[in-house]
VOBA-86679 format. One record per residue: z negated, x, y of N, C-alpha, C in turn. Coordinates in steps of 0.2 Angstrom, whole numbers, plus 5000, padded with zeros to 4 digits. Each point is the difference from the previous one (the first is absolute). Layout:
BEGIN
+------+-------+--------+------+--------+---------+------+-------+--------+
:  nup : neast : nnorth : caup : caeast : canorth :  cup : ceast : cnorth :
+------+-------+--------+------+--------+---------+------+-------+--------+
:    Z :     X :      Y :    Z :      X :       Y :    Z :     X :      Y :
...
+------+-------+--------+------+--------+---------+------+-------+--------+
# end
This chain:
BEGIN
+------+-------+--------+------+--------+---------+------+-------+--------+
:  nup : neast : nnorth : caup : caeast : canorth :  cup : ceast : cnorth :
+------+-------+--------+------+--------+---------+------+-------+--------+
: 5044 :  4893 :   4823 : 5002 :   5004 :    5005 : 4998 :  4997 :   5007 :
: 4995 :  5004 :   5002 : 4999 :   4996 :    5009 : 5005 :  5002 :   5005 :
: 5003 :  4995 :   5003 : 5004 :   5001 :    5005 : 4996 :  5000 :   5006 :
: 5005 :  5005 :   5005 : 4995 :   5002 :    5006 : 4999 :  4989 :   5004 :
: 4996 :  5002 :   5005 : 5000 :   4993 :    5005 : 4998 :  5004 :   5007 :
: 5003 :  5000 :   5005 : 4999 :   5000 :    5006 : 4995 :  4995 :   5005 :
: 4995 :  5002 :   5001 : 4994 :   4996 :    5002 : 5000 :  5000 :   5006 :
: 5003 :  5005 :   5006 : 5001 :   5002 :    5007 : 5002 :  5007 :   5001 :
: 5005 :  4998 :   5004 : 5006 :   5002 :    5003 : 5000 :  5003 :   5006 :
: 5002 :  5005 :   5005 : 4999 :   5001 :    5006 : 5006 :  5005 :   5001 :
: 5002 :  4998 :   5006 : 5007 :   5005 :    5004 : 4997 :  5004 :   5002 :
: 4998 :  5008 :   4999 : 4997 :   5005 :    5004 : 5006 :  5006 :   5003 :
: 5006 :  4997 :   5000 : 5004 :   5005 :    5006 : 5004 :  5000 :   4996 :
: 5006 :  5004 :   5002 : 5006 :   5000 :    4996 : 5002 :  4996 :   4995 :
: 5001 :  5002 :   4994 : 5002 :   4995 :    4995 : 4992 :  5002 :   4995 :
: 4996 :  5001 :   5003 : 4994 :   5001 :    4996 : 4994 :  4996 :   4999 :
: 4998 :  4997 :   4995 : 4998 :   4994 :    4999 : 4992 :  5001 :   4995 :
: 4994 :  4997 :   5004 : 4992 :   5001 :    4997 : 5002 :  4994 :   4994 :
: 4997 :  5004 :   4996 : 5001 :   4993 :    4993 : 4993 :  4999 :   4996 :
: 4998 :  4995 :   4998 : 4996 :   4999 :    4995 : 4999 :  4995 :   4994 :
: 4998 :  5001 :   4995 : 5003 :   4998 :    4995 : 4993 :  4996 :   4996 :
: 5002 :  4994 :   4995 : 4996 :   4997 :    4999 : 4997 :  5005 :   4995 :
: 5001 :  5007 :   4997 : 4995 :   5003 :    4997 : 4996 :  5004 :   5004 :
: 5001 :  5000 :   5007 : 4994 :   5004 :    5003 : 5005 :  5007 :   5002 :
: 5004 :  4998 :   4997 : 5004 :   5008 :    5004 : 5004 :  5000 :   5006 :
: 4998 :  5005 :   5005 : 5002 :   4998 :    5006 : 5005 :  5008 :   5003 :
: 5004 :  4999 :   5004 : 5003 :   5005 :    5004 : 5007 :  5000 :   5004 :
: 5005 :  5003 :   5003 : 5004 :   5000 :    5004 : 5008 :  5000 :   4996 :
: 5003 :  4997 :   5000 : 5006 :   5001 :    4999 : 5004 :  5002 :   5002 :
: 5004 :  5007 :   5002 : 5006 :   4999 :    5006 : 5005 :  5001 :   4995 :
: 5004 :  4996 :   5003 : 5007 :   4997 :    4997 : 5006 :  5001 :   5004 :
: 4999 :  5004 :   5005 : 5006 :   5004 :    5003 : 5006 :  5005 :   4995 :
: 4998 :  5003 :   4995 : 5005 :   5001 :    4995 : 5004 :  4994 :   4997 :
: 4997 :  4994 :   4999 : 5003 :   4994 :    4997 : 5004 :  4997 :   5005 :
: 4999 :  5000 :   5007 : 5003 :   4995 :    5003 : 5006 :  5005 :   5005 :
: 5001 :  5004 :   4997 : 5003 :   5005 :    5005 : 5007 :  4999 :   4997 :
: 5002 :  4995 :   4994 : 5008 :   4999 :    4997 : 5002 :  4994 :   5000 :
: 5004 :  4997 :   5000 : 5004 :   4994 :    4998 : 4999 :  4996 :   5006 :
: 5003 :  4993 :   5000 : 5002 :   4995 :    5003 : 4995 :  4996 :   4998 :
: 4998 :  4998 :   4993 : 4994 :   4996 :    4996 : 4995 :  5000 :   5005 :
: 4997 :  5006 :   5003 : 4995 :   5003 :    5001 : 4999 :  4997 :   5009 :
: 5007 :  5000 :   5003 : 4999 :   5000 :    5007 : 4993 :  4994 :   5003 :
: 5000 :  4993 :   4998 : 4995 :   5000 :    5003 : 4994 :  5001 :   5002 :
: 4996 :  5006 :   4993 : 4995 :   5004 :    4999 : 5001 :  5005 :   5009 :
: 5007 :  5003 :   4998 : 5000 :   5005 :    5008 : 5000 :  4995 :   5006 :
: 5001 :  4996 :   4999 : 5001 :   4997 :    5006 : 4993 :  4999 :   5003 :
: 4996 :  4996 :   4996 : 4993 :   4997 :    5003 : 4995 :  5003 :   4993 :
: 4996 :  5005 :   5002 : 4997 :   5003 :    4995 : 4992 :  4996 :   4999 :
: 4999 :  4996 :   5006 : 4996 :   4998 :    4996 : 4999 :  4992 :   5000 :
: 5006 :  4997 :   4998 : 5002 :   4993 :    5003 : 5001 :  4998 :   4989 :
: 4995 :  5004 :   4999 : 4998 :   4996 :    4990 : 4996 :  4998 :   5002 :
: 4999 :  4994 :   4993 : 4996 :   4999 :    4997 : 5001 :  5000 :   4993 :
: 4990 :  4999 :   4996 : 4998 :   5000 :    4997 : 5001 :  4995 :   4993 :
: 5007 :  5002 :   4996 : 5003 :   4993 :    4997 : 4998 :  5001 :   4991 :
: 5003 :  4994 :   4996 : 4999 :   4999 :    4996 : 4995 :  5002 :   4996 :
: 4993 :  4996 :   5001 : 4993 :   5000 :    5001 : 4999 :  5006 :   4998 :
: 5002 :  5007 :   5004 : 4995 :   5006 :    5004 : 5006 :  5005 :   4994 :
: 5007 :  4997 :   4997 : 5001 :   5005 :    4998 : 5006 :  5003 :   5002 :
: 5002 :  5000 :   5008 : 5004 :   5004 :    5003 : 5000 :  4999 :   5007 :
: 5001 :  5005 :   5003 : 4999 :   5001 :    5007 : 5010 :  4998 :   5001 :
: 5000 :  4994 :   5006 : 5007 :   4997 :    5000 : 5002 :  4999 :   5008 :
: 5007 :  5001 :   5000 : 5004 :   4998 :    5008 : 5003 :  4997 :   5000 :
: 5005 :  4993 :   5004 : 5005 :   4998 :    4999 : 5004 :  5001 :   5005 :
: 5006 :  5000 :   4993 : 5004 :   5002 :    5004 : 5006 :  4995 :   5005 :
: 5008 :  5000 :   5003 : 5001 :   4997 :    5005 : 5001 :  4992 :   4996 :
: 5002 :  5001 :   4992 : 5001 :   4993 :    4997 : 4994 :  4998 :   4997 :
: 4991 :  5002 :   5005 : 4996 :   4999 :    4995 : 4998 :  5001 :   4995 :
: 5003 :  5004 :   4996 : 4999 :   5003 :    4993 : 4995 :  5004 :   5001 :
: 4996 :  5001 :   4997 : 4993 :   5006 :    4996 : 5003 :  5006 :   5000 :
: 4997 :  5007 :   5003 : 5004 :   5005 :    4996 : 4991 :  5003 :   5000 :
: 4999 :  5002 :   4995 : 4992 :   5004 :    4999 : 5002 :  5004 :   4996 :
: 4992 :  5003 :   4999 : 4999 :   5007 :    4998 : 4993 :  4995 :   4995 :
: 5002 :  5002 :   4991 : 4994 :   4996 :    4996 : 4992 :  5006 :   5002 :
: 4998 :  4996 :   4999 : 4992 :   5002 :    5001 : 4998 :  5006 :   4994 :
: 5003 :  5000 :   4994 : 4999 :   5007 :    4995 : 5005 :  5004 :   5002 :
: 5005 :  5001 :   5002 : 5001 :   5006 :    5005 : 4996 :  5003 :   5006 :
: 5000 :  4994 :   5005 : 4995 :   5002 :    5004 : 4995 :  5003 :   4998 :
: 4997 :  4998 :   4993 : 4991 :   5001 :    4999 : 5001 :  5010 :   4995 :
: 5007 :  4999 :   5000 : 5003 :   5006 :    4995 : 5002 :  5007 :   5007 :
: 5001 :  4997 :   5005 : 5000 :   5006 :    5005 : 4995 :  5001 :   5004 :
: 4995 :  4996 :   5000 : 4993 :   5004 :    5003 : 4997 :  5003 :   4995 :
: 5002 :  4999 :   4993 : 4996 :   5005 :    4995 : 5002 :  5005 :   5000 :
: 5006 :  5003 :   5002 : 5003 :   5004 :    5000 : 5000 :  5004 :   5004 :
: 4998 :  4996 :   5006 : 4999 :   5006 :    5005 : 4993 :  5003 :   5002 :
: 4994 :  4991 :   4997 : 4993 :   5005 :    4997 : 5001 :  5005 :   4996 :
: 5004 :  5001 :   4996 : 5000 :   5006 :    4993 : 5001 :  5007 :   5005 :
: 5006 :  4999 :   5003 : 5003 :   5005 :    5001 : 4994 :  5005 :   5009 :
: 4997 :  4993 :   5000 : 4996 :   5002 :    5006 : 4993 :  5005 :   4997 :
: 4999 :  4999 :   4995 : 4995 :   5004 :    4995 : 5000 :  5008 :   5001 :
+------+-------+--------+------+--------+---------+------+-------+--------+
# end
């Protein structure tokens, strides 16, 4: 099984995020459905583009107020750009 890797990362407005991945597949994430519940999530709202590129390239991450990780793994991400190329067909 190949697991995604995130090769570069870019904040492009909202909670929406350019991604590309060590297999050459590349596109937008928007993750404003994800980040619109819980407490877990608050740092994401708070500074959307205050991630980095952690756990060599397999999640997009924020810290939160006790420094803890909270991310989002890289085969999800790589799982909602496929799906929104599908649906954009």
């Amino acid at each position: 099984m190949n697991l995604a890797r995130i090769v570069s990362a870019e904040h492009v407005g909202g909670f929406r995020y350019r991604l590309r991945f060590a297999d050459g597949a590349e596109g937008v994430a928007d993750l404003d459905p994800e980040v619109g519940h819980g407490a877990a999530l608050a740092p994401v709202r708070a500074a959307p583009g205050a991630f980095s590129v952690s756990g060599h390239g397999r999640a997009l991450a924020w810290l939160d107020a006790e420094g803890e990780e909270v991310d989002f793994c890289a085969d999800m991400l790589r799982d909602l750009i496929a799906h929104r190329q599908q649906a954009a067909e």
